[in-house]
Steps between C-alpha positions, in 0.01 A plus 500: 500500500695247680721276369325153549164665393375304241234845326671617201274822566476726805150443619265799608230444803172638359144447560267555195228285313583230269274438230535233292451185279643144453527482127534154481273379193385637203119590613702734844681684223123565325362612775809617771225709684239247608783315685675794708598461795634705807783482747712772681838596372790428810828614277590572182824494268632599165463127411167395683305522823370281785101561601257335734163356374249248584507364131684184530776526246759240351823566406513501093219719484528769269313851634397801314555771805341812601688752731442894506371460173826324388433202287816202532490122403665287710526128622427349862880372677333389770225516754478427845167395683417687807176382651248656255716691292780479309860712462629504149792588300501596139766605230379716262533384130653723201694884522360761735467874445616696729152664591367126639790476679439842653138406611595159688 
C-alpha cells in the first residue's frame, strides 16, 4: 500500500452479489427480509467493502450484508451517484472471524 493511501485495509477486486438491508428503524429490523435489496460487490477488505447498486443509499446507513453466505453489519462512508446507480463504501461494524474474512 502506498504511503499517501489513505485504506487502512488492502482492498480485493471481486465481483459477487450483495444482498442486503438498511436497518434503519425499528419495523426494518422486524422484518429485514421484506426490504432487501441487491447490488454487485466491486472489492472487499478485512474492514469493509465497496459495491454497486441502484438503491440510492446515504451515508449513516447502517446495513445488515449478505456475501457468499457471510453475514457482516456495517455502516455507509459514502456514496457516489453515477447516473442511475450508485458506488458505495461501507465499514463493517464489530470483530470478524476469520472464515467471513476468507469468503470476501
Amino acid at each position: 500500500m502506498a504511503t499517501n493511501d489513505t485504506r487502512q485495509h488492502a482492498r480485493e477486486n471481486t465481483n459477487h452479489e450483495v444482498m442486503f438491508t438498511v436497518i434503519n428503524s425499528a419495523l426494518e429490523a422486524v422484518a429485514p427480509f421484506e426490504h432487501r435489496k441487491k447490488g454487485f460487490l466491486l472489492d472487499a477488505s478485512s474492514g469493509g467493502i465497496g459495491f454497486l447498486t441502484s438503491a440510492p443509499l446515504e451515508p449513516g446507513n447502517y446495513v445488515e450484508l449478505t456475501v457468499s453466505g457471510a453475514r457482516r453489519s456495517g455502516v455507509v462512508m459514502w456514496t457516489l451517484n453515477i447516473e442511475s446507480e450508485y458506488r458505495v463504501g461501507v465499514r463493517f461494524l464489530g470483530a470478524e472471524t476469520p472464515h467471513e474474512a476468507a469468503v470476501l
